[in-house]
N, CA, C and O of each residue as an XYZ file, in Angstrom:
224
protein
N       0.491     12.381     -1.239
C      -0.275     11.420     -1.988
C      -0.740     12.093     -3.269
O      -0.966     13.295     -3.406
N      -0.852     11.124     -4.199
C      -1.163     11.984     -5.817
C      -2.525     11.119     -6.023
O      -3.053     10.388     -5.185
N      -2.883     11.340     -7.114
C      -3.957     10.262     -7.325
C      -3.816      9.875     -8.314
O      -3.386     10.761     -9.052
N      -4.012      8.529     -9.025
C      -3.911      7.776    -10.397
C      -5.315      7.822    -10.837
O      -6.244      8.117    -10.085
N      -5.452      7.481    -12.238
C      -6.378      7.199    -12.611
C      -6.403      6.002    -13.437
O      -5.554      6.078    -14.325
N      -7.004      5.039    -13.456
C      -7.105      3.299    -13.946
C      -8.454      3.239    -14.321
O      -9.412      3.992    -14.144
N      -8.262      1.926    -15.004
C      -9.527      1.348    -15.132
C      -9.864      0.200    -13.895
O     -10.195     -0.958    -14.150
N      -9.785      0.486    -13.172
C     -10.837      0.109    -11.981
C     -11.377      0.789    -11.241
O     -12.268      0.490    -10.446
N     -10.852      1.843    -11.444
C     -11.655      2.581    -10.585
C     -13.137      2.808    -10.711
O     -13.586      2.663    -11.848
N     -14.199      3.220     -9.512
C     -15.599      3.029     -9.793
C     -15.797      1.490    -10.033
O     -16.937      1.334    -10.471
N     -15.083      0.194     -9.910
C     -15.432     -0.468    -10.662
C     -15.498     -1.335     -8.827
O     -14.846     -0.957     -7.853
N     -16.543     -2.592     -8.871
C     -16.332     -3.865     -7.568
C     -15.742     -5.350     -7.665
O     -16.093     -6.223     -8.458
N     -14.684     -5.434     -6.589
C     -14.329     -6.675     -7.088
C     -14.170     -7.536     -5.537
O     -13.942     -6.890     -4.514
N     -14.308     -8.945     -5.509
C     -14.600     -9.348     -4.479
C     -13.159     -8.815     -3.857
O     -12.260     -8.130     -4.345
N     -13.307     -9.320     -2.805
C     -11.644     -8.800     -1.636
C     -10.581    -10.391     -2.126
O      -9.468    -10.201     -2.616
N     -10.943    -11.397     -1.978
C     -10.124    -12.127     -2.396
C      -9.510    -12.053     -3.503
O      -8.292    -12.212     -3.568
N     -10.325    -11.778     -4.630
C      -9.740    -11.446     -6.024
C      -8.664    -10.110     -6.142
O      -7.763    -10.060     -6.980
N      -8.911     -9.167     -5.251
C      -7.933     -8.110     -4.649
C      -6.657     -8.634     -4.133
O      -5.527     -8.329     -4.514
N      -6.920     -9.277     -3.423
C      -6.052     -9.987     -2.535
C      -4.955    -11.023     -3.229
O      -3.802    -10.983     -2.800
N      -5.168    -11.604     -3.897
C      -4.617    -12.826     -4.906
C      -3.957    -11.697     -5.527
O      -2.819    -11.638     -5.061
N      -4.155    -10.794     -6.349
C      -3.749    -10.446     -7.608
C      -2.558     -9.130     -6.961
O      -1.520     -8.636     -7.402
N      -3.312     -8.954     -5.819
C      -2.139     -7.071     -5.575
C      -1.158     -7.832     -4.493
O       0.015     -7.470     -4.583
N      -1.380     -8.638     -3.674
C      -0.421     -8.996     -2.714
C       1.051     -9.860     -3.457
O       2.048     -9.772     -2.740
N       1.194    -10.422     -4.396
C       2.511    -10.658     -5.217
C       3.347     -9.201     -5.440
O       4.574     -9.289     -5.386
N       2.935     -8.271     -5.612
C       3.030     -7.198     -5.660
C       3.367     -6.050     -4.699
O       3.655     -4.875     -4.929
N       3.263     -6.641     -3.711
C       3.823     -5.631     -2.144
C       2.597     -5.430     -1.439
O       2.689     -5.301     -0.218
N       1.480     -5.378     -1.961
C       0.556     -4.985     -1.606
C       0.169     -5.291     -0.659
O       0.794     -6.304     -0.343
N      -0.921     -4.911      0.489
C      -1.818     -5.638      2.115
C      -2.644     -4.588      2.038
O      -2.637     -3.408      1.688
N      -3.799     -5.906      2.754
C      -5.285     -5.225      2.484
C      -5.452     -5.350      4.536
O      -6.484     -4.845      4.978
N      -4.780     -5.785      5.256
C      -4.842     -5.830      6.755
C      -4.728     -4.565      7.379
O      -5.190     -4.532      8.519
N      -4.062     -3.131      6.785
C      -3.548     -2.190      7.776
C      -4.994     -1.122      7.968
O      -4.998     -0.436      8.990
N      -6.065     -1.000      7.109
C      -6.483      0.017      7.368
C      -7.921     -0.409      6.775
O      -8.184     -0.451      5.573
N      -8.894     -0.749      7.934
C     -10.091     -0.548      6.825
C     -11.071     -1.448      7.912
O     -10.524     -2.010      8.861
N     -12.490     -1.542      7.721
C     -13.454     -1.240      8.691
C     -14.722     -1.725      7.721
O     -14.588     -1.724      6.497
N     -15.912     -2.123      8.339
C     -16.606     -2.678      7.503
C     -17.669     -1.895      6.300
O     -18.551     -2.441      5.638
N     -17.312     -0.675      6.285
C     -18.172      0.481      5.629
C     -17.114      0.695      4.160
O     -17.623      0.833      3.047
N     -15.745      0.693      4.356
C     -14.331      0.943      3.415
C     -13.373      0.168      3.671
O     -13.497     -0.834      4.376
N     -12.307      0.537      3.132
C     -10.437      0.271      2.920
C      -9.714      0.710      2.483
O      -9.833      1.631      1.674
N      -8.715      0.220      2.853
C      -7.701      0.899      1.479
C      -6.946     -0.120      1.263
O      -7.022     -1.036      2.082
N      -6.187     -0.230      0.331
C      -4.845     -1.504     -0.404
C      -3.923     -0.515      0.070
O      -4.027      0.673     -0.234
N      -2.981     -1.001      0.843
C      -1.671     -0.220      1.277
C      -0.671     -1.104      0.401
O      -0.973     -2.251      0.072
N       0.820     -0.366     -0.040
C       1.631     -0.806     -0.266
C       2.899     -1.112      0.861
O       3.557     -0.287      1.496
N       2.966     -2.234      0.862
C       3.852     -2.369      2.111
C       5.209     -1.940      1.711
O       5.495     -1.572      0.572
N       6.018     -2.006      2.693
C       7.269     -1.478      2.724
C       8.497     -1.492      3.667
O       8.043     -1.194      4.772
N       9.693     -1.673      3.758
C      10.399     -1.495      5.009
C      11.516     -0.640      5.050
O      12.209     -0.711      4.035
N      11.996      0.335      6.118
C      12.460      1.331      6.062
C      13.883      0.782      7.034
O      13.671      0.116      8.048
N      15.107      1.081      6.676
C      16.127      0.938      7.375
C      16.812      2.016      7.888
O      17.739      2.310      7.134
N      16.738      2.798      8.951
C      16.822      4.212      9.474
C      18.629      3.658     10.002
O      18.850      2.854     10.907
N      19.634      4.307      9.202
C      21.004      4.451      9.748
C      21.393      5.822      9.898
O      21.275      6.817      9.183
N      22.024      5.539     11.328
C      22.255      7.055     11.612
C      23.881      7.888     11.283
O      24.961      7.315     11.425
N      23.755      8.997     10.932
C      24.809      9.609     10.401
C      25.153     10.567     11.469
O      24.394     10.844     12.397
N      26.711     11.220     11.242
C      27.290     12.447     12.368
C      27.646     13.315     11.392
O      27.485     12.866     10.257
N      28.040     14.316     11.461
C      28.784     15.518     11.014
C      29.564     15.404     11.094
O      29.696     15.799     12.253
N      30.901     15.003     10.662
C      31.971     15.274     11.162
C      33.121     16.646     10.840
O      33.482     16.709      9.665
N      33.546     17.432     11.540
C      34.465     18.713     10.800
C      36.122     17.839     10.685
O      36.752     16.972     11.291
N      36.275     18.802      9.407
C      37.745     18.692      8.612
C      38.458     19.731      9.330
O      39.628     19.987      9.044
């Protein structure tokens, strides 16, 4: 993980207005978060195909 720096940061915005604007975007606010914090995860899907070695 790296960290960005923006202009929102330090900054409050309701969760819906989060929600509307980052979820077109890949974004979900469901995977991680508790009533003290959160986080905005970027969603994603991974297609794991498996490979062999084969010798010549």
């Amino acid at each position: 993980m790296f960290l960005l720096h923006s202009n929102i940061e330090n900054n409050i915005y309701p969760l819906f207005v989060l929600e509307d604007r980052l979820k077109p975007g890949g974004f979900i606010t469901e995977s991680n978060w508790d009533y003290k914090e959160g986080y905005v995860d970027f969603s994603y899907q991974l297609m794991r195909m498996p490979m062999y070695h084969s010798s010549t």
